[in-house]
C-alpha positions as MATLAB code, in Angstrom:
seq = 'XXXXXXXXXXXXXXXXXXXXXXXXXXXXXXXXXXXXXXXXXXXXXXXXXXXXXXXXXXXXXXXXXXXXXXXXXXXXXXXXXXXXXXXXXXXXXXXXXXXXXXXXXXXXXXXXXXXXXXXXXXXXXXXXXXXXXXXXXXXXXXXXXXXXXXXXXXXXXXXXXXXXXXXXXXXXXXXXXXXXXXXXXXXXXXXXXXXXXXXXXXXXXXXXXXXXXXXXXXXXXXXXXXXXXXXXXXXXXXXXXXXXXXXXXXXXXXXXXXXXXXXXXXXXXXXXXXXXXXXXXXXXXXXXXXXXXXXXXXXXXXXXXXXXXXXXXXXXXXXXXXXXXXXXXXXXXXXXXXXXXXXXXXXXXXXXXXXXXXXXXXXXXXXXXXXXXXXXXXXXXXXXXXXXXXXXXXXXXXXXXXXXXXXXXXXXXXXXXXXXXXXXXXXXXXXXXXXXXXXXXXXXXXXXXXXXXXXXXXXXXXXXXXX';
ca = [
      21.563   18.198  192.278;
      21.478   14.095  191.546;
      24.703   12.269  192.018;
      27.138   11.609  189.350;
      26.275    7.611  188.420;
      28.579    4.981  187.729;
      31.672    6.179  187.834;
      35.067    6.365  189.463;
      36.314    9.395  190.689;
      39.890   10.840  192.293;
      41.508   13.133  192.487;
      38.919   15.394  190.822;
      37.755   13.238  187.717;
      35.395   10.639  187.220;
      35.811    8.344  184.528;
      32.616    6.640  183.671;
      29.108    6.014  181.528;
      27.735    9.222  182.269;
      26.571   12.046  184.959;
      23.290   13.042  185.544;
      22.795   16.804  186.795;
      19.592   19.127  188.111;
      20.195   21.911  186.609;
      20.698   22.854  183.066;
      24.210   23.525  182.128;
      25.303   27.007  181.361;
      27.862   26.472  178.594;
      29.521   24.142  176.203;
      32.066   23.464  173.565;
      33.077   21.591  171.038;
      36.476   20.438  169.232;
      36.242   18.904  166.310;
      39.309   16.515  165.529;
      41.465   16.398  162.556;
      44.035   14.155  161.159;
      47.406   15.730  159.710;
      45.202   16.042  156.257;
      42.836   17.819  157.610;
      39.854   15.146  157.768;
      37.680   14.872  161.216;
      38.457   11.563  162.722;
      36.063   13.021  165.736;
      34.808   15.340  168.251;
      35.358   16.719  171.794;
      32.449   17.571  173.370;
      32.842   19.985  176.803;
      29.658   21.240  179.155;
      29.962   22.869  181.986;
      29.116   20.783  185.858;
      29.070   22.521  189.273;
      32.572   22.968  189.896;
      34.037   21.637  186.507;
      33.585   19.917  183.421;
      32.202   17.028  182.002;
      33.985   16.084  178.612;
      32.471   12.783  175.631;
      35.069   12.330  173.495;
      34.582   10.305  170.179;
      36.795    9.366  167.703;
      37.838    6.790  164.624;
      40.055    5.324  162.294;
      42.654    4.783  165.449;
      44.945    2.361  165.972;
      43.936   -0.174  168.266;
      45.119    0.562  171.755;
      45.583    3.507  173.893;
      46.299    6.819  173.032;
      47.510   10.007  175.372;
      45.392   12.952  174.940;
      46.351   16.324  176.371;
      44.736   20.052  176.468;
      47.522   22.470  174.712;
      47.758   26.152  175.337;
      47.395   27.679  172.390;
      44.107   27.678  170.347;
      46.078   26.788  166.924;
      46.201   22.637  165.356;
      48.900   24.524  162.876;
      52.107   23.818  161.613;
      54.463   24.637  164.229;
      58.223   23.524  165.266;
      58.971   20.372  167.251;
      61.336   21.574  170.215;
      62.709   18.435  170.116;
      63.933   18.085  166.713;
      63.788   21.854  165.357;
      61.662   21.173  162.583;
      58.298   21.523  161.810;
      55.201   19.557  162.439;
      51.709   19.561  162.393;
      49.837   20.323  165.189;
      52.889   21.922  167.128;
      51.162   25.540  166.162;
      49.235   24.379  169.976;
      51.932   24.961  172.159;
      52.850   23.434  175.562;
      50.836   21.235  177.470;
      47.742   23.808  179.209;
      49.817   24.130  182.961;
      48.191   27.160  184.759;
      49.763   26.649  187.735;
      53.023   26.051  186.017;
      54.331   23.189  187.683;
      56.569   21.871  184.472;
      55.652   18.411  185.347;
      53.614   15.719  182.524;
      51.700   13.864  185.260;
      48.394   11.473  185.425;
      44.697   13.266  185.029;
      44.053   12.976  189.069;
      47.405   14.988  190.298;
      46.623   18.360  191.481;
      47.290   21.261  189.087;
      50.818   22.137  191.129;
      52.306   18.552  190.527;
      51.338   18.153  186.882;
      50.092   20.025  183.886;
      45.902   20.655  184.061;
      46.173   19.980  180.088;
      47.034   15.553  180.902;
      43.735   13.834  180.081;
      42.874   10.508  180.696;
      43.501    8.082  177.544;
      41.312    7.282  174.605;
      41.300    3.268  174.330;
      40.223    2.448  170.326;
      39.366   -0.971  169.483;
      39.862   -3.495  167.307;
      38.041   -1.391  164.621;
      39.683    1.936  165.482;
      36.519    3.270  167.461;
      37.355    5.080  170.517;
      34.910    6.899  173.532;
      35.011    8.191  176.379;
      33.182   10.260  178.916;
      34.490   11.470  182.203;
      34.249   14.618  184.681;
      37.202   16.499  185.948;
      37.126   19.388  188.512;
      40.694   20.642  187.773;
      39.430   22.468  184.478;
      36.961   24.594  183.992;
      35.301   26.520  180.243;
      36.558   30.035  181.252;
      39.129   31.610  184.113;
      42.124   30.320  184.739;
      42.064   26.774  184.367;
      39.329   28.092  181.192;
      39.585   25.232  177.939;
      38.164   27.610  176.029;
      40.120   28.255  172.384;
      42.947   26.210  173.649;
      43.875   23.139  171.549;
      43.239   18.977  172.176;
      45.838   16.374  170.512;
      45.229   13.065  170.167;
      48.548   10.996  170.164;
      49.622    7.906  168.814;
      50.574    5.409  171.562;
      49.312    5.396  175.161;
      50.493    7.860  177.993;
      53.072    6.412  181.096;
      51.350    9.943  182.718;
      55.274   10.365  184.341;
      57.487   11.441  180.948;
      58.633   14.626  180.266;
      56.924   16.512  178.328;
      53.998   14.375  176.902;
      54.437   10.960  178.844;
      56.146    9.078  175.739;
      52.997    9.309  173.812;
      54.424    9.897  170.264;
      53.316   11.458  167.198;
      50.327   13.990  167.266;
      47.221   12.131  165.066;
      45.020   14.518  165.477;
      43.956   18.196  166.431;
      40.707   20.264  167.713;
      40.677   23.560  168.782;
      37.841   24.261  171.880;
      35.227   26.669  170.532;
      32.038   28.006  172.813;
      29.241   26.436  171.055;
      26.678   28.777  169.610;
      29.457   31.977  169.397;
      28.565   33.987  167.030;
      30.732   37.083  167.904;
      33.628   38.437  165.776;
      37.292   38.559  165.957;
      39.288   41.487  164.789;
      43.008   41.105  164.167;
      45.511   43.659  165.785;
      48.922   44.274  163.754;
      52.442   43.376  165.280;
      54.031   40.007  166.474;
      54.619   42.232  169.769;
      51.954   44.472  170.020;
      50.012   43.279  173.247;
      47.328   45.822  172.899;
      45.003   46.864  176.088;
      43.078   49.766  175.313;
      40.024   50.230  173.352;
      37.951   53.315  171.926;
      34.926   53.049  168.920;
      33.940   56.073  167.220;
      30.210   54.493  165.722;
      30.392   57.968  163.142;
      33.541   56.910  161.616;
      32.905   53.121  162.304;
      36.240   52.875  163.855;
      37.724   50.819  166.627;
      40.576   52.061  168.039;
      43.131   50.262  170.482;
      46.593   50.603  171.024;
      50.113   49.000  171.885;
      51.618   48.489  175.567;
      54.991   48.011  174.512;
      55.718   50.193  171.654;
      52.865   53.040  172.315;
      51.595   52.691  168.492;
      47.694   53.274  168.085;
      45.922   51.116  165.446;
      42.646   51.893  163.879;
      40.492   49.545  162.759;
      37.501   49.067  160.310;
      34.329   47.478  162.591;
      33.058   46.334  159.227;
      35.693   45.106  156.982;
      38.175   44.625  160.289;
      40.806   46.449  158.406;
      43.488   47.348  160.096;
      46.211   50.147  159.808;
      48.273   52.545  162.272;
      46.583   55.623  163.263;
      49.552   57.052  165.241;
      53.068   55.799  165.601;
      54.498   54.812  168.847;
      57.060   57.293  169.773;
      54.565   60.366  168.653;
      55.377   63.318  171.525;
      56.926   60.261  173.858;
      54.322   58.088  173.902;
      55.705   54.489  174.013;
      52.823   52.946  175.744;
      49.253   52.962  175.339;
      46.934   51.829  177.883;
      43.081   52.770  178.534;
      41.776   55.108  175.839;
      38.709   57.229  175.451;
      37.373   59.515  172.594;
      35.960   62.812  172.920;
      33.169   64.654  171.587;
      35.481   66.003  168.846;
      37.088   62.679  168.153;
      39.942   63.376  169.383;
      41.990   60.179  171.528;
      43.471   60.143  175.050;
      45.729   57.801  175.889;
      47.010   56.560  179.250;
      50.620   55.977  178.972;
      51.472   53.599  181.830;
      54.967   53.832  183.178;
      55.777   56.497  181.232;
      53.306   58.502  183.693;
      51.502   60.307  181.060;
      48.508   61.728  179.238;
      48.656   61.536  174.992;
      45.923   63.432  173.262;
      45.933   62.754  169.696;
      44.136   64.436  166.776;
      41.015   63.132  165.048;
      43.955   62.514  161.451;
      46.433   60.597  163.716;
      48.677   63.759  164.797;
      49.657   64.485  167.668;
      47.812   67.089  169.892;
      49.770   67.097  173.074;
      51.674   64.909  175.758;
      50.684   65.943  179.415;
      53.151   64.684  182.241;
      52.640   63.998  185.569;
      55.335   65.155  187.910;
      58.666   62.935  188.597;
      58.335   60.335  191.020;
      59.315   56.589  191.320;
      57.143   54.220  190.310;
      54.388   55.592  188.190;
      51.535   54.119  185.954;
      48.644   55.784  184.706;
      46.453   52.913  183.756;
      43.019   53.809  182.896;
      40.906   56.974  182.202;
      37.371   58.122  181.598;
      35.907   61.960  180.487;
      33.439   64.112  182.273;
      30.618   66.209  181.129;
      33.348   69.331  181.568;
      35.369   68.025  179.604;
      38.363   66.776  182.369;
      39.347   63.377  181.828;
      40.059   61.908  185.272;
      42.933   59.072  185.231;
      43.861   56.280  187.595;
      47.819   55.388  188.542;
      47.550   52.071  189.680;
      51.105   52.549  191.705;
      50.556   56.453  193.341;
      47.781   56.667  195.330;
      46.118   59.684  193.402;
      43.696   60.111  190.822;
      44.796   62.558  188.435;
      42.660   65.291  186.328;
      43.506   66.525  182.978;
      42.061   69.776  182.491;
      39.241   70.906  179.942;
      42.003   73.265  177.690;
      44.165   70.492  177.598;
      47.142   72.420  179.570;
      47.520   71.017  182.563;
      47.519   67.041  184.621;
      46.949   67.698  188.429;
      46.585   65.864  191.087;
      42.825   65.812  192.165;
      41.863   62.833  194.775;
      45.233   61.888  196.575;
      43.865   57.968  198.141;
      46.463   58.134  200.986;
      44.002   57.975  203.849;
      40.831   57.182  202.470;
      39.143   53.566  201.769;
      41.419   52.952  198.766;
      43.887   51.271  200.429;
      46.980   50.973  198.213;
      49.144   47.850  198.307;
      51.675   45.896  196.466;
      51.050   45.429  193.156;
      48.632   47.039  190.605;
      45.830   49.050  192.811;
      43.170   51.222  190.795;
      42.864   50.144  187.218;
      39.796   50.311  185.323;
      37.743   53.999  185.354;
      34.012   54.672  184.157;
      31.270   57.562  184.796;
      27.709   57.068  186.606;
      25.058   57.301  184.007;
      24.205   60.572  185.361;
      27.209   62.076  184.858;
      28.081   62.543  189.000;
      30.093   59.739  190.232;
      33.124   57.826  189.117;
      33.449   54.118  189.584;
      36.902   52.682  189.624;
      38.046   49.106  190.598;
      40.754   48.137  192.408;
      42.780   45.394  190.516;
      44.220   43.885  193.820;
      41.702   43.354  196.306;
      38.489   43.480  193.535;
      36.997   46.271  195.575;
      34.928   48.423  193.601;
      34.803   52.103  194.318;
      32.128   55.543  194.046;
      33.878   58.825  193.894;
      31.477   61.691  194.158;
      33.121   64.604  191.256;
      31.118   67.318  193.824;
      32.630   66.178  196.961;
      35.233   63.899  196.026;
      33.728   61.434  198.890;
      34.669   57.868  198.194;
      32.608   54.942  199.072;
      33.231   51.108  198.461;
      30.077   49.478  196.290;
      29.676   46.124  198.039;
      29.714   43.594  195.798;
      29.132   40.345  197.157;
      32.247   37.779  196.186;
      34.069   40.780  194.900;
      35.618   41.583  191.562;
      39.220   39.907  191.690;
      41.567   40.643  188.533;
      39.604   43.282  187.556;
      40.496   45.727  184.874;
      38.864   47.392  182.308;
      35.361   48.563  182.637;
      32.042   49.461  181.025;
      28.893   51.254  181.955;
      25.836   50.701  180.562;
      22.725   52.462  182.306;
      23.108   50.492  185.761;
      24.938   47.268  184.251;
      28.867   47.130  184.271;
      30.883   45.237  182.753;
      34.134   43.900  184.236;
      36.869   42.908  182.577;
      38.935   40.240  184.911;
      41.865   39.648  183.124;
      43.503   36.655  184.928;
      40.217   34.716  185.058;
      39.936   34.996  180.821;
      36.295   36.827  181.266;
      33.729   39.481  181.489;
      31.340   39.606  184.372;
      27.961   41.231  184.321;
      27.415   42.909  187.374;
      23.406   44.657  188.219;
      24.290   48.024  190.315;
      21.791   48.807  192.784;
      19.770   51.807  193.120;
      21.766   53.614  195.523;
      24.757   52.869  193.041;
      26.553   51.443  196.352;
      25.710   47.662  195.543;
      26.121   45.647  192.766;
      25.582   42.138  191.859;
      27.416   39.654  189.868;
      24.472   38.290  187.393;
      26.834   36.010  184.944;
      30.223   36.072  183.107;
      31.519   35.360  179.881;
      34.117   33.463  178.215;
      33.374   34.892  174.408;
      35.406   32.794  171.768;
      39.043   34.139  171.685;
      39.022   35.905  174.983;
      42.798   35.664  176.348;
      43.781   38.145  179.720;
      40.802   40.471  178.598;
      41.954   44.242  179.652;
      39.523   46.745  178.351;
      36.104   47.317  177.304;
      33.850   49.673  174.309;
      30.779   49.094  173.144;
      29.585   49.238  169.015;
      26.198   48.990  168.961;
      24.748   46.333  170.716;
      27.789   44.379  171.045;
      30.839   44.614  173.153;
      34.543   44.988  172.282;
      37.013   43.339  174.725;
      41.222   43.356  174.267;
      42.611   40.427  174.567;
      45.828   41.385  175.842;
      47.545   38.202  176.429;
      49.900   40.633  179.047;
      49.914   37.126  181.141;
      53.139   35.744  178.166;
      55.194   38.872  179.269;
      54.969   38.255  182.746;
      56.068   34.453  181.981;
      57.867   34.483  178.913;
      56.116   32.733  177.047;
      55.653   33.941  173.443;
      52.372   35.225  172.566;
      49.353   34.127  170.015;
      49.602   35.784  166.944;
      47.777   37.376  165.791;
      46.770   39.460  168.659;
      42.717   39.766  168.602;
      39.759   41.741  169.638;
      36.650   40.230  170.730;
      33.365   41.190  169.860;
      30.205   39.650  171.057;
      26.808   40.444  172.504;
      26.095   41.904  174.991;
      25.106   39.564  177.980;
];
């Protein structure tokens, strides 16, 4: 790799001319920016460096001087209500400043991430005509994971930043707006129902051109038209007691199953939207049935990522049993959420399942019930939802806002990470279907219940090549 040239850098940025690099860079993304009328004043341009970013702003029709410039968390340049006076805005549709590690602190470009928001860019300087550019490289953001840019939001302000004020450094007005798109996306978004729906399952039934995917917090199960992206409810939330709805799967008959989280059960629901039955595991503290996947027989086998079992719902739909209890075995269960995603081996034989905590990914033989770990070098942290295709599986890792690509070997006891990515409007990804040649991923955005925050509405599905 050459050296970055003529430049100054701190902190993790460099501020200067430009930065030379060996290799070809993997991604990039552009913002276009927009005055409060809605004409582009300019551009943000983002590509991806070893270990960062490297971001060329340019921009006109500025008044001479500095001006603050910040990364916002939501992917929105709408009208949206200025905290500080209740009323409404433009650009305030973007949110707080972008502060992954939450440290609640407007702070120069070069403080680390825990002393000041990741979001606080270094200044655009305009001229005497109003021109303004700039080019620097920063380490403390990245395209996709957690410190990803991607579909988040850049302001331009109108007076310069003192990098120290609360919460935008005394910068003023907001001038102007882009929202960070992957250049050369050309996937799909489908729009889920509900101001509170935070969806994280997904089905597709390719007969009936249906996507199906369902509500965490209120159980309701929307189905969705791949085509038009019409969306209405298939099954109300509350149907037999189901008032959550986590990993789905269809069967051969069309009929749904539904993981139902804390509520430790099974919902199997009709191909019309009725209810077929409710299947309950037994009484005990703590449980969540996260994920599940159907065998050639006809069981569907289910993960609880809080009791160390693997449950089995049986062909006549009558019965949920215990069938692997993971006390003892390589599975080690810990604090927190243990196995989550569920798929079946190509040949019908194995399960793979991946534990969300440690990012260990693990065979289950159906025959012997033997459990093995597939080594997979760097591991698979975060991981959720997953998909099989052939000997490629796709990983879902929520907290890092992508979807890896992993190569399994032969002996389906390795695997290797071959790429990720951060499709356009990917946000805490949980699970994963595939429609034809593309993928389907939820974007979940379960990360704003755990803080509080209020979430992007409204909620989406991504669907993009597969990779």
């Amino acid at each position: 790799m050459k050296s970055l040239l003529r430049g100054w850098m701190i902190g993790g940025l460099l501020i200067g001319s430009a930065a030379s690099f060996g290799a070809a860079q993997a991604a990039s993304a552009t913002a276009v920016l927009k005055d409060a009328g809605g004409q582009s004043i300019g551009t943000l341009q983002i590509s991806e460096v070893p270990g960062g970013v490297q971001v060329s702003v340019k921009a006109s029709g500025l008044t001479p001087g500095g001006h603050g410039m910040h990364v916002h968390e939501n992917g929105s340049c709408g009208i949206g209500i200025d905290p500080a006076t209740n009323t409404p805005k433009p650009f305030f549709a973007s949110g707080e400043h972008f502060d992954p590690a939450m440290s609640k602190q407007h702070s120069a470009p070069t403080t680390p991430d825990e002393y000041g928001h990741a979001g606080d860019l270094p200044m655009l300087m305009a001229d005497a005509s109003g021109n303004a550019a700039l080019t620097f490289t920063t380490h403390k953001l990245t395209l996709s994971g957690m410190t990803g840019l991607l579909k988040r939001s850049v302001i331009v302000h109108a007076l310069p930043d003192d990098y120290k004020t609360n919460p935008a450094g005394a910068t003023g007005a907001r001038v102007a707006c882009g929202v960070i798109v992957r250049d050369g996306d050309t996937g799909r978004i489908y729009a889920v129902p509900g101001t509170q729906t935070f969806p994280e399952g997904v089905a597709v039934s390719e007969p009936r051109n249906l996507i199906f995917t369902g509500s965490a917090r209120t159980g309701t199960i929307y189905a969705i038209d791949a085509t038009s992206g019409a969306a209405r409810v298939f099954s109300p939330g509350g149907s037999y007691g189901r008032t959550s709805a986590l990993g789905m799967k269809l069967d051969a008959q069309g009929r749904l199953y539904v993981a139902g989280g804390a509520t430790g059960t099974v919902s199997v629901i009709n191909p019309d939207g009725s209810p077929l039955t409710t299947l309950a595991t037994p009484d005990s503290p703590n449980p969540y049935l996260n994920d599940l996947v159907l065998a050639p027989d006809g069981s569907a086998y289910v993960t609880d990522s809080s009791r160390p079992m693997i449950w089995r719902v049986t062909p006549d739909l009558k019965h949920i049993e215990p069938w692997l209890p993971l006390q003892n075995s390589p599975v080690q269960y810990m604090t927190g959420i243990n196995l989550n995603g569920i798929a079946l081996t190509a040949d019908g034989k194995a399960l793979l399942s991946i534990q969300y905590n440690t990012g260990k990914l693990f065979r289950i033989e159906l025959a012997s019930r033997r459990i093995q770990e597939v080594k997979v070098p760097g591991g698979l942290m975060y991981g959720d939802g997953l998909l099989l295709d052939g000997q490629t599986l796709y990983v879902g890792q929520n907290r890092l806002n992508w979807v890896s690509r992993v190569q399994l070997g032969a002996d389906g006891l390795s695997g290797t990470v071959l790429g990720h990515t951060a499709a356009d409007g990917l946000h805490y990804p949980s699970t994963l279907a595939m429609l034809g040649g593309d993928l389907i991923a939820v974007n979940s955005q379960l990360d704003r219940t755990m803080s509080g925050t209020p979430p992007e509405v409204p909620f989406k599905l991504s669907r993009f090549a597969k990779f």
